[in-house]
N, C-alpha and C positions, 0 to 999 in steps of 0.2 A: 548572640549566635556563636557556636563554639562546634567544632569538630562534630562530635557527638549526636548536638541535635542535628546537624546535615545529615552524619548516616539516619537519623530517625526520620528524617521529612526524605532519603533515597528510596528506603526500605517500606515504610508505607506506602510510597509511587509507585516499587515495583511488586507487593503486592496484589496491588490493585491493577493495574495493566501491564501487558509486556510493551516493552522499549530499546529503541536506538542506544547504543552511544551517545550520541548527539541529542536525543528528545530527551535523555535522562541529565545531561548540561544544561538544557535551556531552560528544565523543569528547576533544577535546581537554582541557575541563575535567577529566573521568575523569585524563587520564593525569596533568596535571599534580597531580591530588589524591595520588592514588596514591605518585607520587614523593617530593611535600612532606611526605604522613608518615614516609616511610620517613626523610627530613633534618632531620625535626623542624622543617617550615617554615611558613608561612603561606601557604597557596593562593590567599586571597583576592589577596595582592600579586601573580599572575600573571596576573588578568585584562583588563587592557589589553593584554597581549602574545597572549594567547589570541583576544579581539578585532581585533588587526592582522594576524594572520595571517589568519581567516578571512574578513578584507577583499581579504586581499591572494590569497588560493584564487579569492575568487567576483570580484575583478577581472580573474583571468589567465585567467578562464573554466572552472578546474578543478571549480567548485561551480556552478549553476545552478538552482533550485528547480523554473524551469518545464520545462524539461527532465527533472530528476527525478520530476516530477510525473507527465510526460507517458508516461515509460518504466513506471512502475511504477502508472499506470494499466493501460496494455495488457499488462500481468503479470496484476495481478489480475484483470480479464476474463478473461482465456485459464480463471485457475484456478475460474473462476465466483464472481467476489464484486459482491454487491449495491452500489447507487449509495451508497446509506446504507455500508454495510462499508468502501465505497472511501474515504468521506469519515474515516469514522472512523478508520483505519487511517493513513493519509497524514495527516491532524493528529498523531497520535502520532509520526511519524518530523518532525511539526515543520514542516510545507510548512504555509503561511498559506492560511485559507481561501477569497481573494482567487485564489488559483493555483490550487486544488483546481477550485472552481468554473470558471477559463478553461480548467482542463486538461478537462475534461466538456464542457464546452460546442464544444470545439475539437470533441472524440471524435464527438460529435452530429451535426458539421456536417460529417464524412470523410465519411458515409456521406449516401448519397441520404434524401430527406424520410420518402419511405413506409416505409425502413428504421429509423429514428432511435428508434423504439419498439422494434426488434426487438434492441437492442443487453440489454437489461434481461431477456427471456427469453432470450436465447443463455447471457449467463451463469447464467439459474436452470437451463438443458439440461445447463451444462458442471458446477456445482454439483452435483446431482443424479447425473452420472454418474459423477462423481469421488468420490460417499458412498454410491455403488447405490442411490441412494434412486427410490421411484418404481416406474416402468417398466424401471429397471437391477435391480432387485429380481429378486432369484428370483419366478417367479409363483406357488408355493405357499405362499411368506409375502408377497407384495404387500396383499393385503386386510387381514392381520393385523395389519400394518407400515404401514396409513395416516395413521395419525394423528400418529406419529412422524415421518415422513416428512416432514406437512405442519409440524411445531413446528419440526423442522430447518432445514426450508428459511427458516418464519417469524423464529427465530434471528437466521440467517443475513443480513435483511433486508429479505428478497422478502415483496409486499405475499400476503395471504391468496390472492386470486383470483389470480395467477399462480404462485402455492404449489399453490391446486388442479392448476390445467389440465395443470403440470408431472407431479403425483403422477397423477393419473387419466388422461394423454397412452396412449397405444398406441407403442411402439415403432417401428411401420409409416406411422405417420402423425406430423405434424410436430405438437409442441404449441402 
C-alpha cells in the first residue's frame, strides 16, 4: 500500500458516488483494513496517509461536505424525509452538524417566507404517497389503516398534527 494506490482506490470511490469527508475516511480506512489483513499488517500504521489523501481530495475540491450536504438534502425531500430524518441520516454519512444545520437553513431561505413552512408538509405529501399511506390508501381500508398510517408517518419524524392533516387530507383538496 503506498500513497498513490490510496489516491487510486479515493478517486475511483469518488467517481462512483458522491461523499462526506468522513464517508470518504472510513471508505478509505475499510480498504486499507481489508488489505492489511489479508498481509498480515498493522492498519493503524496507514493512518496518516489515509489522512493526507483525504486532505488532499477535499483541497482539489473532489470532497466538499456542504455541497454534499446540500445535494442529498434535496434527495431526501423529493423521497419525503422529515427535518429530524434528514438530520439524522446525514450525521451518519458523517456531515457535521454545523453543515446540516447551514444546509437547512440555506433550503428555508430558496423559497419565499410564506412558503418555508410548507417545505416540511410537501415532504410528509411525498412520504405518504411513496407508502400509500393516507389518502393514497385504497378507501375501503383507509379508516382501518389510520392509525398505522399515523405511527408511520410519526416514525418517520413528522410532528402528530401534520401526521394528522396528512392521513385525514382528501386527495381533491391540498393537505
Amino acid at each position: 500500500m503506498s500513497a498513490p494506490w490510496l489516491e487510486r482506490a479515493a478517486l475511483h470511490y469518488l467517481e462512483r458516488y458522491s461523499a462526506s469527508t468522513e464517508m470518504l475516511r472510513r471508505t478509505l480506512a475499510r480498504r486499507v483494513e481489508k488489505r492489511a489483513r489479508l498481509r498480515g499488517e498493522d492498519p493503524a500504521g496507514f493512518a496518516e496517509m489515509i489522512a493526507a489523501t483525504v486532505a488532499r481530495a477535499v483541497s482539489a475540491g473532489l470532497v466538499d461536505d456542504a455541497r454534499f450536504a446540500d445535494m442529498r438534502l434535496a434527495t431526501l425531500r423529493r423521497r419525503g424525509t422529515s427535518s429530524r430524518g434528514v438530520s439524522a441520516k446525514l450525521a451518519a454519512k458523517g456531515v457535521p452538524r454545523d453543515v446540516v444545520e447551514a444546509a437547512m437553513q440555506a433550503e428555508r431561505e430558496a423559497v419565499p417566507e410564506e412558503d418555508a413552512a410548507a417545505i416540511e408538509d410537501q415532504a410528509a405529501q411525498a412520504y405518504a404517497k411513496r407508502r400509500r399511506l393516507g389518502p393514497y390508501r385504497r378507501p375501503d381500508q383507509r379508516a382501518a389503516y389510520r392509525d398505522r398510517d399515523l405511527a408511520a408517518l410519526a416514525r418517520a419524524g413528522f410532528s402528530y398534527g401534520l401526521a394528522r392533516r396528512v392521513v385525514d387530507a382528501d386527495l381533491d383538496e391540498p393537505a
